[in-house]
C-alpha positions in Angstrom: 54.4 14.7 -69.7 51.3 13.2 -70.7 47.9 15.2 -70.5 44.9 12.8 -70.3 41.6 14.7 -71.8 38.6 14.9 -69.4 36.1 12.8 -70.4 38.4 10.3 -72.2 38.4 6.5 -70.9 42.0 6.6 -70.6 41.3 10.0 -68.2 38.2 8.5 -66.3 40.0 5.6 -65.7 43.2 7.2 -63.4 40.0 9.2 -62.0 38.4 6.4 -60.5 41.7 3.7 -59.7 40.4 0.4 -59.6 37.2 1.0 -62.1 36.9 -1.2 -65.3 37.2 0.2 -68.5 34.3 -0.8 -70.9 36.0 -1.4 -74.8 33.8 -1.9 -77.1 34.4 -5.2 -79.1 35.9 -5.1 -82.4 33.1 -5.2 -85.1 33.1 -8.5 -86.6 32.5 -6.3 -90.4 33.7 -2.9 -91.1 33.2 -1.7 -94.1 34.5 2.0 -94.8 33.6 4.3 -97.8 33.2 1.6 -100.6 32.9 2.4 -104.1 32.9 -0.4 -107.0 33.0 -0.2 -110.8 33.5 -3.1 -113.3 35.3 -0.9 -115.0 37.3 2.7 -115.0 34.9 4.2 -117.2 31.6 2.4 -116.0 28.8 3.7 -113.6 29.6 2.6 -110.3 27.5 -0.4 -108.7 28.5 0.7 -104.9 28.8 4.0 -103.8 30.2 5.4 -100.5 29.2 2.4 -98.5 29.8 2.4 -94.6 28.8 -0.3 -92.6 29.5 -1.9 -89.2 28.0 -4.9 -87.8 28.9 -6.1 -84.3 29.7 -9.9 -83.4 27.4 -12.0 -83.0 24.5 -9.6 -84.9 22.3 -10.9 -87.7 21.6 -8.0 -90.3 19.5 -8.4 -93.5 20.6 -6.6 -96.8 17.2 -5.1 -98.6 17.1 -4.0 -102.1 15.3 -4.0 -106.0 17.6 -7.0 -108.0 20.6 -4.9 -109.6 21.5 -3.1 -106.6 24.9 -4.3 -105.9 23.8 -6.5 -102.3 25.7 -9.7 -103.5 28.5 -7.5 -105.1 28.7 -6.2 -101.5 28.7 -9.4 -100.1 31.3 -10.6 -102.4 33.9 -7.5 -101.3 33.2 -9.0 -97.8 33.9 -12.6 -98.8 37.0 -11.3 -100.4 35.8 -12.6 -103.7 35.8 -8.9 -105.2 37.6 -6.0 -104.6 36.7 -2.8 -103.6 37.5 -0.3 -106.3 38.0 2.6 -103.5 38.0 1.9 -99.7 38.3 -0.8 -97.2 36.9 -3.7 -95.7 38.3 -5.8 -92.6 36.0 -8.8 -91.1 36.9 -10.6 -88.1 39.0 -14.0 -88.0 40.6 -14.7 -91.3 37.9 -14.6 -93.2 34.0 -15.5 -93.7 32.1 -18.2 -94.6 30.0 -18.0 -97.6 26.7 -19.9 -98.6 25.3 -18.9 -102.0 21.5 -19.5 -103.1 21.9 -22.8 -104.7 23.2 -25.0 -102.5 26.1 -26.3 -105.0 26.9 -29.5 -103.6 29.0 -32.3 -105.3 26.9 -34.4 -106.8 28.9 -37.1 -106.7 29.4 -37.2 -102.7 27.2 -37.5 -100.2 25.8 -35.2 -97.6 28.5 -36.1 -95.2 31.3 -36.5 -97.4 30.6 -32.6 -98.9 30.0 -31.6 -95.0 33.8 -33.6 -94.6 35.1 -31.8 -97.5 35.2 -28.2 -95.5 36.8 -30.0 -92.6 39.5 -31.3 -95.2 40.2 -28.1 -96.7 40.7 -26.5 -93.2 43.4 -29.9 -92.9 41.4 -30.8 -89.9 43.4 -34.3 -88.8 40.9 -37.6 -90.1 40.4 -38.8 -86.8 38.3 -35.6 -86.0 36.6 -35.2 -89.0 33.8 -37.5 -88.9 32.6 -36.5 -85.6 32.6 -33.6 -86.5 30.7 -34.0 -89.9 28.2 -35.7 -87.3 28.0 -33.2 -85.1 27.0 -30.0 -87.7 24.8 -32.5 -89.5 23.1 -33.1 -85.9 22.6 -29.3 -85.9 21.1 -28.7 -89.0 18.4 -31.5 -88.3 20.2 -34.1 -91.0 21.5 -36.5 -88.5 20.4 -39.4 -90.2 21.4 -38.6 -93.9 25.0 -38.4 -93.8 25.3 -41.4 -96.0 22.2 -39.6 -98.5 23.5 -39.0 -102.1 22.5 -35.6 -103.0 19.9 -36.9 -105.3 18.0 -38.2 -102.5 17.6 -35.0 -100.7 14.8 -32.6 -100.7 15.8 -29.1 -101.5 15.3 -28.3 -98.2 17.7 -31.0 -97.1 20.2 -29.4 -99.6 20.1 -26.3 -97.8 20.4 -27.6 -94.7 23.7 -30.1 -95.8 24.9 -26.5 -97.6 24.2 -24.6 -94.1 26.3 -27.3 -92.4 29.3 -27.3 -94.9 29.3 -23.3 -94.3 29.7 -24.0 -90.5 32.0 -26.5 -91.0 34.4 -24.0 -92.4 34.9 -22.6 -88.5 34.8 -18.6 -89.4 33.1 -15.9 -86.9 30.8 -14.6 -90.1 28.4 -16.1 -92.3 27.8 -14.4 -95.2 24.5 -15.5 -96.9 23.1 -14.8 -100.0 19.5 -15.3 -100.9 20.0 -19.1 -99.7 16.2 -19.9 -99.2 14.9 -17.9 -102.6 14.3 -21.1 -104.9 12.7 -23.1 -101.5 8.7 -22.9 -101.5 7.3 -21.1 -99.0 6.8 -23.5 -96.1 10.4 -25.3 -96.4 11.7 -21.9 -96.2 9.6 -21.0 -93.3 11.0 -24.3 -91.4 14.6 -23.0 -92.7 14.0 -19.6 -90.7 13.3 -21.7 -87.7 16.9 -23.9 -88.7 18.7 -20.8 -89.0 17.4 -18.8 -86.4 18.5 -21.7 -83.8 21.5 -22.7 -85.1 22.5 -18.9 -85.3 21.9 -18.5 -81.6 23.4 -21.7 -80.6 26.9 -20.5 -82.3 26.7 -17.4 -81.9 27.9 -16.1 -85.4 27.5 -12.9 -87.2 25.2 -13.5 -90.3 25.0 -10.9 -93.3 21.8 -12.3 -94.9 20.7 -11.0 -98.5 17.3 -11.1 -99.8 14.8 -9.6 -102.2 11.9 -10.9 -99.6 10.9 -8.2 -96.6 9.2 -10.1 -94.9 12.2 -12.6 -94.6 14.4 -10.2 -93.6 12.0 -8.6 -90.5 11.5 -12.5 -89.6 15.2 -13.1 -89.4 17.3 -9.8 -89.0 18.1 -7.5 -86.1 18.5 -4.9 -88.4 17.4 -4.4 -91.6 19.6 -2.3 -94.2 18.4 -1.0 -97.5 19.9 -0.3 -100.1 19.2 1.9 -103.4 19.3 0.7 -106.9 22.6 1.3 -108.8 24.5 3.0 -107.4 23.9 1.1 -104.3 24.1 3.2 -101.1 22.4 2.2 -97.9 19.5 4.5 -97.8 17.3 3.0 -94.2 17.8 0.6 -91.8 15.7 -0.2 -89.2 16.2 -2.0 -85.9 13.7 -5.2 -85.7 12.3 -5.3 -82.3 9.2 -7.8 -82.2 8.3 -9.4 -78.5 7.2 -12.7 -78.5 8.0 -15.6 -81.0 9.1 -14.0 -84.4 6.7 -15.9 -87.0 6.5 -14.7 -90.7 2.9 -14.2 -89.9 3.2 -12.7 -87.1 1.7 -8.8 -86.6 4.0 -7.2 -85.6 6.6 -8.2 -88.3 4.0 -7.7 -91.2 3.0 -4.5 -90.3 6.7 -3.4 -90.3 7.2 -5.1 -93.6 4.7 -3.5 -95.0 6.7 0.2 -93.8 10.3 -1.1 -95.0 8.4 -2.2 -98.2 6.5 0.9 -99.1 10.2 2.4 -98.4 11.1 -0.4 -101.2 8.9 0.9 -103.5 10.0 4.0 -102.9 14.0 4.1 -104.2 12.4 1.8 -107.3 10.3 4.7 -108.5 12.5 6.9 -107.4 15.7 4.9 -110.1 13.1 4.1 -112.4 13.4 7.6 -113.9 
């Protein structure tokens, strides 16, 4: 015979015939006790790292350069391997958009957008609306036929934002995509990214070096110490109103995660 535990949803459920059982969704990252060393005798870069991040969230990686974020983002990606533990992202994979955009040269903006799309062995016939439609979304409607040469930086980010889409996967894994932009094309990239993350819906795992970035565009903001890397704070981001990099209420709360910051370097630094 089976015994349901009071309490359980299994149990509250033959309680109460006929009421729905809440499940909470599968996270769309898990990461689970993750350690990582270049080598068997080496220091490790990660330490004990546990991480979930639901569908659909966007969560900002904080930390002093050294600290093992894009190592961390590469164990998601599936680029590196964990040395000890385990980590399991939704779908069959995630999408991964470094900080220069690393576009082929020798195509244009559409034809590297089309590229993703031919990898995936999406038929022909699809493929060019398609290339039209996530060009649409990243504001580059018109420049399909541009030669990357003829694009601003700005407009390089935004064709490698598209090609990242184009490759169809639940997460976005981002790393420091916006560092090398000046200040106000990065500013109208927030705006870009912001949209088109609420339009999709994906998860986004965005690293940065920049606080105030990561208040302006995360949900929660995770940081982590220098080597070994651990995640030390996070911090939900909860500003009412529109989220501006200027705006009050995400300074003043930059200003605590970076004091915070400045904290772990001081604290490695000896």
């Amino acid at each position: 015979m089976t015994t349901l535990r009071a309490g359980t949803p299994a149990a509250d459920a033959a309680a109460s015939p006929g009421t729905p059982v809440a499940v909470a969704p599968r996270p769309a990252v898990q990461v689970t006790d993750v350690t990582k060393r270049f080598s068997p005798a080496g220091a490790p870069v990660l330490d004990g790292i546990n991480l979930t991040i639901a569908p659909g969230e966007f969560v900002c990686l904080l930390g002093a350069s050294g600290c093992g974020k894009s190592t961390l983002l590469n164990i998601m990606a599936g680029l590196e391997k964990p040395t000890t533990g385990q980590v399991s992202v939704a779908g069959d994979g995630a999408a991964l958009m470094f900080q220069e955009a690393a576009l082929f040269p020798w195509l244009t903006a559409g034809q590297n957008v089309d590229l993703a799309l031919k990898l995936r062995k999406v038929p022909r016939a699809q493929r060019a609306a398609r290339v039209g439609e996530l060009l649409e979304m990243v504001h580059l409607g018109g420049a399909a036929d541009k030669r990357v040469h003829e694009l601003s930086g700005g407009m390089r980010s935004r064709v490698a934002l598209a090609r990242a889409l184009a490759q169809e996967q639940d997460v976005l894994l981002m790393d420091e995509p916006f560092a090398a932009l000046d200040a106000i094309t990065r500013d109208l990239l927030h705006d870009e990214l912001e949209r088109v993350w609420k339009a999709t819906g994906r998860t986004v795992v965005f690293i940065t070096h920049n606080v105030r970035e990561a208040v302006r565009l995360g949900q929660r903001v995770l940081l982590m110490s220098s080597r070994p890397g651990r995640i030390v704070r996070e911090w939900d981001v909860s500003v009412t109103g529109e989220r501006r990099i200027e705006a009050p209420q995400v300074a003043s709360l930059a200003i605590e995660i970076t004091d915070k910051l400045r904290e772990e370097i001081r604290r490695h630094a000896h």
